[in-house]
TIVOFI-982747 format. One line per 8 residues: number of its first residue (from 1); their letters; for each residue y, z, x of N, C-alpha, C. Coordinates in nm, 3 decimals, always signed. Layout:
REM residues N
NUM> a> Y:Z:X:Y:Z:X:Y:Z:X ~ ...
***
This chain:
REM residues 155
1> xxxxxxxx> +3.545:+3.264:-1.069:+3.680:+3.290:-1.021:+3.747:+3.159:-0.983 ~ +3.865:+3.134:-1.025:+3.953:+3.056:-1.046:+4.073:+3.026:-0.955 ~ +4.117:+2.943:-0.804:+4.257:+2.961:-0.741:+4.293:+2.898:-0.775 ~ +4.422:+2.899:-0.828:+4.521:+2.811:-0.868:+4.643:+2.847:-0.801 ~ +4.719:+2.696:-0.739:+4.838:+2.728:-0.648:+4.942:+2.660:-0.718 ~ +5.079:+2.707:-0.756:+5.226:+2.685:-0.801:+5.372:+2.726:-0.754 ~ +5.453:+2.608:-0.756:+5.563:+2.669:-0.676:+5.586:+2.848:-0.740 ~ +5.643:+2.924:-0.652:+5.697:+3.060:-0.668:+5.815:+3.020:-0.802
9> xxxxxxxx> +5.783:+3.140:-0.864:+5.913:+3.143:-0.998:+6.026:+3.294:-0.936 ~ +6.104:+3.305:-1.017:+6.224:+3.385:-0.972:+6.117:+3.591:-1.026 ~ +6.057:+3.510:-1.125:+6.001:+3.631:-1.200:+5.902:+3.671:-1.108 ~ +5.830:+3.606:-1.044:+5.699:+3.628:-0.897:+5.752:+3.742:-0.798 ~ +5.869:+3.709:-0.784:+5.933:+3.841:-0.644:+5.870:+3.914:-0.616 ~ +5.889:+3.999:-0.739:+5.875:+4.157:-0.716:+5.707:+4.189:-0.697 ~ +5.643:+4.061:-0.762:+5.477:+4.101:-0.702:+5.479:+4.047:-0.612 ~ +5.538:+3.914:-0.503:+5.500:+3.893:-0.450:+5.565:+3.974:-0.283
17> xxxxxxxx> +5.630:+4.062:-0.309:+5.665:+4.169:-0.235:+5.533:+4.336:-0.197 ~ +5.500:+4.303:-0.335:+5.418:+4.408:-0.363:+5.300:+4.348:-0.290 ~ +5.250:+4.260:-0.268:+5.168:+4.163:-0.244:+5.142:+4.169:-0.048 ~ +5.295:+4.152:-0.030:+5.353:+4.139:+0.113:+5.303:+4.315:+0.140 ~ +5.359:+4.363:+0.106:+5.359:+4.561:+0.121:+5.184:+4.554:+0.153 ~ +5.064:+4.526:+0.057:+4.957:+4.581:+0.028:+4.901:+4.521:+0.150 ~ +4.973:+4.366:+0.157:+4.833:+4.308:+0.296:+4.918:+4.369:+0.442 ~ +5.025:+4.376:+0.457:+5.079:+4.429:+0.578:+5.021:+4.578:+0.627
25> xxxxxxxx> +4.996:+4.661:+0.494:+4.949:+4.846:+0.530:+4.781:+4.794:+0.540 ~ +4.698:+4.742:+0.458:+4.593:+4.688:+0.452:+4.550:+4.612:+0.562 ~ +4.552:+4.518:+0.576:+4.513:+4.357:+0.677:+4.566:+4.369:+0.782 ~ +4.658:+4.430:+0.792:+4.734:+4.393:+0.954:+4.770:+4.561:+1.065 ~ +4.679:+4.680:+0.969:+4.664:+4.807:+0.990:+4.573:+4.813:+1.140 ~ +4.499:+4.760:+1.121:+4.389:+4.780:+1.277:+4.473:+4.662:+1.381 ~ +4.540:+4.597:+1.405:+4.618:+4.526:+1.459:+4.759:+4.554:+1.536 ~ +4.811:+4.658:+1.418:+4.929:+4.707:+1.498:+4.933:+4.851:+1.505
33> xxxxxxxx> +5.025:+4.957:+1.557:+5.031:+5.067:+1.585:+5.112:+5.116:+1.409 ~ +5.071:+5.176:+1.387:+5.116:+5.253:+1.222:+5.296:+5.291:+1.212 ~ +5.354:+5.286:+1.334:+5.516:+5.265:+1.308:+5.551:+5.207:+1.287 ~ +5.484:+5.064:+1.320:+5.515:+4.971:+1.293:+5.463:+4.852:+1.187 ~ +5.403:+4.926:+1.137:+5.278:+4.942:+1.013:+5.401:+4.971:+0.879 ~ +5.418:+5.080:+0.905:+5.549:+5.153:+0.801:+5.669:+5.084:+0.829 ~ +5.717:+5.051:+0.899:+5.853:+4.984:+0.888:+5.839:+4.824:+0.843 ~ +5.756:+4.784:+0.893:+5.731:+4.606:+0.818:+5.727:+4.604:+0.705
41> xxxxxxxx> +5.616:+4.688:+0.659:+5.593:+4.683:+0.520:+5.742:+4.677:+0.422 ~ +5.824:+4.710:+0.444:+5.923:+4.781:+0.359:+6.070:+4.697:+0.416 ~ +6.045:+4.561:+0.505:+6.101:+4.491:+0.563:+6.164:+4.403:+0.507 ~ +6.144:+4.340:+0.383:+6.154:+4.175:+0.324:+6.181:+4.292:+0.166 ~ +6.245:+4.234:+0.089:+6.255:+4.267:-0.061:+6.312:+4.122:-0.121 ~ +6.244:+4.188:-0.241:+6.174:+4.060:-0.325:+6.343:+3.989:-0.304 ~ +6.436:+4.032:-0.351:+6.545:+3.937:-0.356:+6.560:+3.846:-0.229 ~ +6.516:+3.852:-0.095:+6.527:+3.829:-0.005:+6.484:+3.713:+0.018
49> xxxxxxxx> +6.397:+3.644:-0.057:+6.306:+3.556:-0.130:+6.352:+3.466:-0.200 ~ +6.509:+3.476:-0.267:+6.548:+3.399:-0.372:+6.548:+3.246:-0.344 ~ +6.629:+3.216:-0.197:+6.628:+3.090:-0.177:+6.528:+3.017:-0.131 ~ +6.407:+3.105:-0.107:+6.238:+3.019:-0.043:+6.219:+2.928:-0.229 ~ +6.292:+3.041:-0.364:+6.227:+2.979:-0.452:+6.312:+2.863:-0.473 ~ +6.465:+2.892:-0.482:+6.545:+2.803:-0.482:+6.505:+2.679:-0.437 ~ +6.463:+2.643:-0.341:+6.467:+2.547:-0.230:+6.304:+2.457:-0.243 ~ +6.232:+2.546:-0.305:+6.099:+2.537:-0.328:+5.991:+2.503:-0.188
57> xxxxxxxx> +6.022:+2.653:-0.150:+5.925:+2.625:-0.007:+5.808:+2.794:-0.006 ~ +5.833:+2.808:-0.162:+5.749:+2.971:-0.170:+5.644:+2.910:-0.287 ~ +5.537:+2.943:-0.233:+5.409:+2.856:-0.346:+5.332:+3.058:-0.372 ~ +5.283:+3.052:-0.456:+5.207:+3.176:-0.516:+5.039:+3.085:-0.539 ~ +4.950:+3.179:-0.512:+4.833:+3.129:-0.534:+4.812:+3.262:-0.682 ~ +4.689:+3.178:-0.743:+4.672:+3.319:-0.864:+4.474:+3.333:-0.866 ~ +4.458:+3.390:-0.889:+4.322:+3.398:-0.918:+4.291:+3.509:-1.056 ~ +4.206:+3.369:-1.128:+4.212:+3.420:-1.260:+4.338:+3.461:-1.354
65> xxxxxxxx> +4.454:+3.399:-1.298:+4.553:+3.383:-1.382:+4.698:+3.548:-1.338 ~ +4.542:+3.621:-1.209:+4.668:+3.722:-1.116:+4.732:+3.642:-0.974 ~ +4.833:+3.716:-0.994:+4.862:+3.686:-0.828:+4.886:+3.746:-0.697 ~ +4.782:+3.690:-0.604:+4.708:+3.738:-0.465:+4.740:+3.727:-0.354 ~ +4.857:+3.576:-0.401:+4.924:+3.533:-0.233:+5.027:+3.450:-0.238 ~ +5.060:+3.445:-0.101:+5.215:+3.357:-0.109:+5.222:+3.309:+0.007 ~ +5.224:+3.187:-0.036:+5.292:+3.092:+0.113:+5.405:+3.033:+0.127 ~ +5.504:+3.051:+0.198:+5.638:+3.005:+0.259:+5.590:+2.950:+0.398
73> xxxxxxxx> +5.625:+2.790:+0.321:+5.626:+2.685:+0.422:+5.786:+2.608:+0.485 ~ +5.796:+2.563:+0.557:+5.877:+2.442:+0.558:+5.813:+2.345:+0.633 ~ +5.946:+2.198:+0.674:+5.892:+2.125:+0.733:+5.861:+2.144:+0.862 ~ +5.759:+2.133:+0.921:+5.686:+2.104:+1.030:+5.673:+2.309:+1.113 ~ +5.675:+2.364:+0.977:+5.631:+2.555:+1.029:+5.586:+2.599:+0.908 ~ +5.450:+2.651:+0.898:+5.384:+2.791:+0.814:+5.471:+2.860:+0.857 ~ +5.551:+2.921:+0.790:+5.633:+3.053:+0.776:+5.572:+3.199:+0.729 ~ +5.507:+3.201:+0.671:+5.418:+3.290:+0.593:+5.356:+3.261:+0.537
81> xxxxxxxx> +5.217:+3.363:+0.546:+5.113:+3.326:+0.428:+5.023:+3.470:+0.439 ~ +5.044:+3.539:+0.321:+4.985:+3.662:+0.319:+4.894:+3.646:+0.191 ~ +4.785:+3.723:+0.185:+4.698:+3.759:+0.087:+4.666:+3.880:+0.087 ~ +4.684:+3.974:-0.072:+4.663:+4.034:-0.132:+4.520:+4.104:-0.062 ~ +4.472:+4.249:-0.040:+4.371:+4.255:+0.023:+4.246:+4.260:-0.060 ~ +4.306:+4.257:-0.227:+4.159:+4.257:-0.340:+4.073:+4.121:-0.324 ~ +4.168:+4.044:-0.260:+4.150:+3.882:-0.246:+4.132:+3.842:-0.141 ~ +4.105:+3.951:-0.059:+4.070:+3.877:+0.070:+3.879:+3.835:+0.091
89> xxxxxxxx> +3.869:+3.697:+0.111:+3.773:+3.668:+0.128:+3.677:+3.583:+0.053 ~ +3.816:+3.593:-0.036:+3.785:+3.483:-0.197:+3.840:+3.338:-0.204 ~ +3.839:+3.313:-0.107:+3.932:+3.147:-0.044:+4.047:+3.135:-0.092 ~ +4.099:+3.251:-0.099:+4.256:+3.228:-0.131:+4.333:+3.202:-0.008 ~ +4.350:+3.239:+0.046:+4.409:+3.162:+0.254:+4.371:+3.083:+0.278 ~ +4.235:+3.001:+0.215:+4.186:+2.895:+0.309:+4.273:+2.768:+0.177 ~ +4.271:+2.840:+0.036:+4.343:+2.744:-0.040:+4.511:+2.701:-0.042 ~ +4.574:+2.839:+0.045:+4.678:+2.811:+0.077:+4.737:+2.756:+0.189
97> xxxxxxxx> +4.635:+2.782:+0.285:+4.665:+2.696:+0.433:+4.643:+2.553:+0.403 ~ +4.543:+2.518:+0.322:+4.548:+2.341:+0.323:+4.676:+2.308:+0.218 ~ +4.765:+2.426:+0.161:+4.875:+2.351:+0.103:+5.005:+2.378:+0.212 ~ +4.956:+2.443:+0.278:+5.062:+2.493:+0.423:+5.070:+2.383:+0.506 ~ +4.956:+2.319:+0.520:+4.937:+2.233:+0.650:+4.956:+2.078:+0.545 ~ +4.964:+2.047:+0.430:+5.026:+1.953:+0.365:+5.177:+1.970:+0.328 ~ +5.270:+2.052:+0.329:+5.350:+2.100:+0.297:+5.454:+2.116:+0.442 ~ +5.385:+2.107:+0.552:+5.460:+2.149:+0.629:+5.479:+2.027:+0.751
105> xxxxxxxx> +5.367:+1.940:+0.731:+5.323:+1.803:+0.795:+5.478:+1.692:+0.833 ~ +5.467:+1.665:+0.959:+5.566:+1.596:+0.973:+5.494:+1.452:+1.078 ~ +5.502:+1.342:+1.038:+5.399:+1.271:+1.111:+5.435:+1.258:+1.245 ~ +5.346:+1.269:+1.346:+5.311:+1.267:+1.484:+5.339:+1.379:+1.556 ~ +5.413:+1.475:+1.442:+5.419:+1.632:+1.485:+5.388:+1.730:+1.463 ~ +5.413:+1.852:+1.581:+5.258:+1.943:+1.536:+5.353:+2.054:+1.443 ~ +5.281:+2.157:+1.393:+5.294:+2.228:+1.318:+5.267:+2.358:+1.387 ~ +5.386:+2.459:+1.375:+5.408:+2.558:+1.413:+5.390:+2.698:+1.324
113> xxxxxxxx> +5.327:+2.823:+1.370:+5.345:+2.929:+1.297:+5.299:+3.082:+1.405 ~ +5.373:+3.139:+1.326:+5.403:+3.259:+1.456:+5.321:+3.394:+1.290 ~ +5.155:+3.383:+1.375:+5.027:+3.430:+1.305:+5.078:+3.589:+1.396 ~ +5.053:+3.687:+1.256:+5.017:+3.835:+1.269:+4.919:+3.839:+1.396 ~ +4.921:+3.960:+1.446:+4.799:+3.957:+1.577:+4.611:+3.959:+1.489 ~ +4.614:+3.952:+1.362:+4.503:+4.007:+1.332:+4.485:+3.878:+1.226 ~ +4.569:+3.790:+1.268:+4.506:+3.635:+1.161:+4.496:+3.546:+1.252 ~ +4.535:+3.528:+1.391:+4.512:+3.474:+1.482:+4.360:+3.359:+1.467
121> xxxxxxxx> +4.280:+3.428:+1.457:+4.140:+3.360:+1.442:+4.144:+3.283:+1.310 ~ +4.187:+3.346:+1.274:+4.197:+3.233:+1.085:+4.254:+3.117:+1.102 ~ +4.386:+3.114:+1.197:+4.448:+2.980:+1.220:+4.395:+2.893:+1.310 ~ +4.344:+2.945:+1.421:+4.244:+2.899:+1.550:+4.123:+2.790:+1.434 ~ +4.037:+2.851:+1.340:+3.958:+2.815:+1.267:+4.022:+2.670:+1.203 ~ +4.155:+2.665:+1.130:+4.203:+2.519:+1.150:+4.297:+2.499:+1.202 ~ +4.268:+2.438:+1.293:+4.295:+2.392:+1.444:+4.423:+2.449:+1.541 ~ +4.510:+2.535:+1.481:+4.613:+2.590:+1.555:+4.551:+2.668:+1.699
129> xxxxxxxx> +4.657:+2.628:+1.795:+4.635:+2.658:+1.945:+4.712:+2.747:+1.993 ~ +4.651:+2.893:+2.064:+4.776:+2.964:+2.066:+4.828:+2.952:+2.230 ~ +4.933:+2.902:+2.153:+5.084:+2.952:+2.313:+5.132:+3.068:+2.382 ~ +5.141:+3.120:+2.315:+5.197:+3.255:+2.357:+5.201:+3.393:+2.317 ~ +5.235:+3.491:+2.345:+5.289:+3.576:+2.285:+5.411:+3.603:+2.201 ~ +5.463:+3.683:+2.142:+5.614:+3.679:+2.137:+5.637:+3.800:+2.019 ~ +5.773:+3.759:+2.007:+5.777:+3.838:+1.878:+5.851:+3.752:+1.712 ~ +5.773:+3.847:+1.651:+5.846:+3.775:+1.514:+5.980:+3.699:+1.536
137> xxxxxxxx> +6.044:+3.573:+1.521:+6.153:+3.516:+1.507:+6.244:+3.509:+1.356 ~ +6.182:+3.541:+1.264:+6.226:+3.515:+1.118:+6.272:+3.665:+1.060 ~ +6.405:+3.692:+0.997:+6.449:+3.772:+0.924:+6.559:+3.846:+1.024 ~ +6.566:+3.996:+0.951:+6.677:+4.024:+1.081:+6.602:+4.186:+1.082 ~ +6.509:+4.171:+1.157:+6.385:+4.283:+1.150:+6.469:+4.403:+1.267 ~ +6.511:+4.487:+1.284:+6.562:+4.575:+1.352:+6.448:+4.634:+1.450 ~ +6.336:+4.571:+1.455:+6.238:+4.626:+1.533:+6.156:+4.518:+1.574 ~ +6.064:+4.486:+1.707:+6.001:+4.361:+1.745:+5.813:+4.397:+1.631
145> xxxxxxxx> +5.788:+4.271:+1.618:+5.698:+4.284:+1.498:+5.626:+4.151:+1.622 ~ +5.462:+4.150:+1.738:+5.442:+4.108:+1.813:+5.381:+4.003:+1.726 ~ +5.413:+3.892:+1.787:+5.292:+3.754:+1.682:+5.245:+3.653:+1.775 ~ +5.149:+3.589:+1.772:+5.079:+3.480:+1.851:+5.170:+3.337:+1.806 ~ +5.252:+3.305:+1.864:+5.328:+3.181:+1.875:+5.178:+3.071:+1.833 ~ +5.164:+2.960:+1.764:+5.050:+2.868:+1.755:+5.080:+2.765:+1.726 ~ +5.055:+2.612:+1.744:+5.068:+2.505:+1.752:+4.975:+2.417:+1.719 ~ +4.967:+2.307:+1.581:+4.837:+2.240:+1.526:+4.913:+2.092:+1.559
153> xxx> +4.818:+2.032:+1.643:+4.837:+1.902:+1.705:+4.892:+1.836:+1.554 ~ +4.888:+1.714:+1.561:+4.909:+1.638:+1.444:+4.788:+1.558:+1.394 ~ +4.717:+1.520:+1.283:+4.616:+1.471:+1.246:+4.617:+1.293:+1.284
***
């Protein structure tokens, strides 16, 4: 098995929505309460996405030539990074966080990302420190979506 990581294309969307849907009902199910389970999922549509590709801050990982995950970075914040749940466990997150944490690097500053309650430990694992509680800050979510505020010193 094969990861290979490339900027997001315009044609990626719609899986990588489908992608977003499967790990949110999947991965992040024992984490949150199921109302809020159903309304996330169905939160973000693929068009919503256009300018992460525009701008080139939406990378797709593939394995074996499918695709499993997506990371939206900017400078100096992981914005997202979801994996596919067929792929979970196949170093596809650990191949996209080291393009997250190169991608998002600003020198002598730390790097920010506001982790699902149930990836928390994944980011802890490289080196993010959690601050706080809070709630999702990104999109215009009509409902609070709770996330661990986290902070990775600078290398």
């Amino acid at each position: 098995m094969s990861i290979s990581i490339r900027p997001a294309k315009q044609d990626d969307l719609e899986t990588i929505s489908s992608i977003y849907y499967r790990s949110i009902t999947k991965l992040c199910s024992s984490a949150y309460p199921a109302e809020v389970i159903k309304r996330w999922r169905l939160s973000k549509t693929a068009e919503s996405r256009t300018g992460q590709v525009t701008n080139k801050s939406l990378w797709v990982a593939q394995l074996d030539d499918r695709l499993v995950g997506f990371l939206h970075a900017l400078e100096g914040e992981i914005v997202a990074l979801f994996v596919d749940p067929v792929a979970a466990g196949k170093g596809v997150g650990k191949a996209l966080i080291a393009l997250g944490l190169e991608e998002s690097a600003r020198p002598g500053l730390p790097i920010k990302v506001e982790s699902t309650l149930n990836a928390a430990g994944f980011y802890q694992y490289y080196g993010f420190v959690e601050q706080r509680r809070s709630v999702y800050s990104h999109g215009n979510n009509e409902f609070d979506i709770e996330v661990v505020e986290m902070l990775k010193a600078p290398d």
